[in-house]
C-alpha positions as CSV (number, residue, x, y, z in Angstrom):
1,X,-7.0,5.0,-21.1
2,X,-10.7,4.3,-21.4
3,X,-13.4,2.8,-18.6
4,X,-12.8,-0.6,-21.4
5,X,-9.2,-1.0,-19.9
6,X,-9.7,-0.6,-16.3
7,X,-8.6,-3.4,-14.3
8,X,-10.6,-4.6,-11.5
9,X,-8.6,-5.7,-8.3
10,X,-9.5,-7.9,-5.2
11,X,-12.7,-8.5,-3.5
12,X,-14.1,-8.6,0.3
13,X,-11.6,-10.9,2.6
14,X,-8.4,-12.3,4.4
15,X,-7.1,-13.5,1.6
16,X,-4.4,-13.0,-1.4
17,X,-6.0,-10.0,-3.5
18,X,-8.7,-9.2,-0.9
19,X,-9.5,-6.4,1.4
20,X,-11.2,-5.3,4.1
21,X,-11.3,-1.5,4.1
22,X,-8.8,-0.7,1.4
23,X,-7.9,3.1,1.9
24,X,-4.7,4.6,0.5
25,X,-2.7,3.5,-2.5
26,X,0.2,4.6,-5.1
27,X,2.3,3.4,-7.8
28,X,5.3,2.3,-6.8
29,X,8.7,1.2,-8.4
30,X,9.3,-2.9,-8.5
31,X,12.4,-3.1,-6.4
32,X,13.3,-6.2,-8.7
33,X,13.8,-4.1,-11.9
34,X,16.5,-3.9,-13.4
35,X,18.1,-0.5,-13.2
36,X,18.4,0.4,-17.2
37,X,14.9,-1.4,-17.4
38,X,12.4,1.2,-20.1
39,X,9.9,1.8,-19.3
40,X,10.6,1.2,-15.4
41,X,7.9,-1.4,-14.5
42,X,5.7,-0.7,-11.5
43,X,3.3,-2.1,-8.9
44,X,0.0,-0.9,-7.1
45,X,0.5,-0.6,-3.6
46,X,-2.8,-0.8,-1.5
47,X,-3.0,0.0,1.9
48,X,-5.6,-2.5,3.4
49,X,-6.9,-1.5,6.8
50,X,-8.4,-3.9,8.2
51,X,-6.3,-6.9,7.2
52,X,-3.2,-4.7,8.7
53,X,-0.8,-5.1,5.4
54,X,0.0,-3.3,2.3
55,X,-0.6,-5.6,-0.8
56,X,0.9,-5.5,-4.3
57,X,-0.5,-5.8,-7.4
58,X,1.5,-5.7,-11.3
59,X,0.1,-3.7,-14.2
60,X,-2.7,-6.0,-14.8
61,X,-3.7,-6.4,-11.4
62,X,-2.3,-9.7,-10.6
63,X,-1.6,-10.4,-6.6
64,X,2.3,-9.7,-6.4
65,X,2.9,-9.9,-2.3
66,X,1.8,-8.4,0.7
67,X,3.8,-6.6,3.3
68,X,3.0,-7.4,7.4
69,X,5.0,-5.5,10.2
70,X,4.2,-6.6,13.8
71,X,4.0,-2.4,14.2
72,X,1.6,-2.2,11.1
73,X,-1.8,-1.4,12.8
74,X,-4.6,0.0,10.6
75,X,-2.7,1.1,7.3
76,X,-4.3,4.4,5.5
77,X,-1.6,5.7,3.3
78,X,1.2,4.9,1.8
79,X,4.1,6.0,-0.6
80,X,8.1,5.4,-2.0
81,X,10.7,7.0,-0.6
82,X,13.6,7.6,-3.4
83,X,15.5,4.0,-1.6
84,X,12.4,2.3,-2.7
85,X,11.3,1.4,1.0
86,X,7.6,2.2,1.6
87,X,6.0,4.6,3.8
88,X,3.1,3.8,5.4
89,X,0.9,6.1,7.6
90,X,-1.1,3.9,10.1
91,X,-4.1,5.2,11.7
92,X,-4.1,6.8,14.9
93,X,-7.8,6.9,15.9
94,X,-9.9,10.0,16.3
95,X,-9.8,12.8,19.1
96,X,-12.6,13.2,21.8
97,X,-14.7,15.7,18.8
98,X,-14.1,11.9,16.6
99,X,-11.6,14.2,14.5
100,X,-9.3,11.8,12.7
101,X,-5.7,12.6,13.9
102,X,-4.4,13.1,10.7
103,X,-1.6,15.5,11.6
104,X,-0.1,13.4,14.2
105,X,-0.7,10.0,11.8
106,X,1.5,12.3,9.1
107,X,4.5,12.5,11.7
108,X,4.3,9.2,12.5
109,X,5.1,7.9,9.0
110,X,7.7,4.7,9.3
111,X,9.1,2.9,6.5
112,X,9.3,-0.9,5.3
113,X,11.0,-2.3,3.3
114,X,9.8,-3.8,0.2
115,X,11.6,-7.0,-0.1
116,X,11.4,-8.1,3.4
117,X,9.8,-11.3,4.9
């Protein structure tokens, strides 16, 4: 792949596509596909912090769907478990030496399910 086929994705907002403080992201498996499907198709999940949601985006880096969870505060990381339900690490905030708590954001990892409203 060369710097002529990168695909820009999303701008600054609220929005479908936009962000406000994207952080973590991963390629993850469409949980439409077909299970004999070659070669498996996939999405980019991106964590977006601010906004509170993980969005999707296809190969060329079309808006597929966010996900929301009322327990979804300040995404920074996410990943697939082998079910194909995401797991997203939400931020925790910092310690009194403003030391991110990453180790305790780690444990608290909680999944979501891709296909839910």
């Amino acid at each position: 792949m060369s710097l002529e086929d990168a695909v820009k994705i999303g701008r600054e907002g609220e929005g479908e596509g936009q962000f406000l403080w994207p952080n973590g992201l991963a390629f993850i498996r469409n949980h439409r596909e077909e299970a004999d499907e070659n070669p498996p198709s996939s999405l980019l999940a991106v964590t977006d912090f601010n906004n509170n949601r993980v969005q999707t985006f296809d190969r060329k880096g079309h808006f597929v769907r966010d996900v929301r969870s009322a327990s979804l505060r300040g995404p920074t990381d996410v990943c697939q478990l082998a079910d194909r339900r995401l797991c997203v690490v939400p931020y925790l905030g910092v310690n009194r030496r403003d030391e991110p708590l990453v180790g305790a954001a780690i444990a608290c990892l909680f999944p979501v399910a891709l296909d839910a409203p």
